[in-house]
C-alpha angles and dihedrals in degrees: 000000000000128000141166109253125172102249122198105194099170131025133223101054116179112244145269090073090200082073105036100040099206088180113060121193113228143161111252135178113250120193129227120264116275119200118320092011133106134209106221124189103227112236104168125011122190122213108220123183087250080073096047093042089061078055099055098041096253102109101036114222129176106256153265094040139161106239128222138081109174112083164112141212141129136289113253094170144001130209132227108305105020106109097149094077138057135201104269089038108145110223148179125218125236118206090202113064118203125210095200090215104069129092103268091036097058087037082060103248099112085172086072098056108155094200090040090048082051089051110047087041089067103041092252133127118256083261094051139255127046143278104200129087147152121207104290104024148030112256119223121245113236111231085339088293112072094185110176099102152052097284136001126193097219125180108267083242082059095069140075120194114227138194111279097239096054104116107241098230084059094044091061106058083062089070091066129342097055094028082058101037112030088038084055083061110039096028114030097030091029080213113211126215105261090033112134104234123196111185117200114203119020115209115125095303103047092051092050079053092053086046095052099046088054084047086059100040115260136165144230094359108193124186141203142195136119101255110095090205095051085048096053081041088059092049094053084058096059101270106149092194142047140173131179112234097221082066103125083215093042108136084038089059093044086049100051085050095054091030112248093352142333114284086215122026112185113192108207097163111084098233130115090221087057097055088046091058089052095056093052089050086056121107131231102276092008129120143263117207120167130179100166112119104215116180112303089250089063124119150195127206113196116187097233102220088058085052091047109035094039091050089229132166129210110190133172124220125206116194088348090290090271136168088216088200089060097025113050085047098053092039084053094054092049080051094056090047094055089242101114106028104204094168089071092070092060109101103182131316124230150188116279087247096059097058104107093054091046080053089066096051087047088048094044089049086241088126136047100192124000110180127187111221126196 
């Protein structure tokens, strides 16, 4: 069949996007699902700065691919072997596959998933090969999802059923932004109520950070980040504390508000410095987590005593080290109780053609969450 998909065929655009047009919207020809695969009608795609850092260069894909990974939409087929969804099914995309039989997968962390991870490296699905193609190549799939666009054919392992009722530009957001950042705070910290959070960098991941630390609990919860509006925005969230990050006394001012150091420091911006900030907010004792994706040359230096004598830890999480079949519907069910307010994230939604210019305000911080809807 054929379907309109955003295709980025080359990386390093100049801005702003709304000139270049790095994303070009073609019509492309997408296969039927094979076995263990499904065919979803997209409803609702996020852009996330993972998709805006393969434009500029940062995160090196192969190339052409169609670009997007946070989503939801309904099921219009399935192919040999699903029988646990239905067409009609509402669903919710995963940019991680999990085989289920790995390593990391039996020992309970699908985010690991050593076939998924090969997958998604070379542009494929989790079974392998591609179905998308123009008329004289195939065209990789971003993260296994490759969203942005009217349909997309995902591994079966790639997909998460929700409640019917569940809006689709709120859905969504539970493929990425809160897997990633409330899963920072209740998986990889295991945040417990009482527990003092700082959270460094607030684009959409970062404030589903800040959410989910108020979901466990925690207090106080302080953020930081150099935009004054996603500061207030943190605020109206609960936060009782915020600090601008261009603050010369920045991580003094974090420490006086948790006391000595955060308990918990969870890094969201992508930015060594950023991650060094968060390790100097930590407490003695008190936790590291980052889930920020800088460029592959950056690096950290931790001065090891303080490692050491200050029985510190320092730990990544990818994906928020979720298990997405136990995680986006627990985090959907903190959502309908009003616990865990994913809606606030979303900044505005708009049409597919409109994408390269929405990259810019995403570029530029004007936006939390942006989200094309079909």
């Amino acid at each position: 069949m054929d379907i309109r998909a955003a295709v980025l065929r080359a990386t390093g655009a100049a801005r702003p996007y709304a000139d270049s047009r790095p994303l070009s919207i073609e019509t492309v020809r997408l296969d039927p699902p094979g076995p263990d695969e499904v065919l979803v009608a997209i409803r609702a795609a996020g852009l996330c700065h993972s998709d805006l850092s393969v434009i500029d260069g940062n995160r090196p894909r192969p190339l052409p691919m169609a670009l997007g990974h946070e989503a939801a939409g309904v099921v219009e087929a399935v192919g040999q072997g699903v029988d646990d969804l239905k067409p009609g099914d509402r669903v919710v995309m995963v940019f991680m596959p999990s085989c289920r039989h790995c390593a990391p997968c039996e020992a309970g962390r699908p985010a690991l998933c050593e076939p998924g991870a090969a997958a998604n490296g070379k542009g494929e699905l989790l079974s392998g090969g591609r179905r998308l193609h123009d008329a004289t190549q195939d065209i990789h799939h971003h993260l296994g999802c490759s969203a942005f666009a009217e349909k997309a054919v995902v591994s079966r392992r790639s997909l998460v059923r929700v409640p019917d009722d569940l809006p689709f530009e709120h859905a969504a957001l539970f493929g990425c932004a809160v897997l990633t950042g409330a899963g920072a705070v209740m998986n990889t910290a295991a945040v417990r109520p009482g527990q003092s959070v700082v959270v460094v960098g607030l684009g959409g991941v970062g404030l589903a950070a800040v959410l989910g630390a108020l979901a466990a609990g925690a207090s106080p919860v302080v953020a930081v980040d150099l935009s004054e509006d996603k500061l207030a925005l943190a605020r109206s969230f609960g936060a009782v504390g915020t600090v601008n990050a261009a603050d010369a006394d920045a991580v003094d001012q974090v420490r006086a508000l948790t006391g000595g150091g955060a308990d918990v420091a969870l890094e969201m911006a992508g930015s060594a410095r950023a991650l060094d900030a968060a390790w100097r907010m930590t407490r003695r004792g008190g936790s590291t987590v980052t889930a920020g994706l800088p460029p592959p040359d950056a690096a950290l230096s931790v001065n090891i005593v303080q490692l050491v004598a200050e029985a510190r830890t320092l730990k990544g999480s990818y994906i928020g080290d979720a298990d997405p079949e136990r995680d986006v519907p627990r985090y959907v069910e903190l959502f309908r109780q009003g616990r865990l307010p994913v809606d606030r994230l979303l900044t505005r939604t708009i049409a597919l053609d409109q994408i390269n210019a929405a990259f810019d305000d995403l570029a530029d911080g004007r936006t939390v969450r942006t989200v094309v809807t079909f």
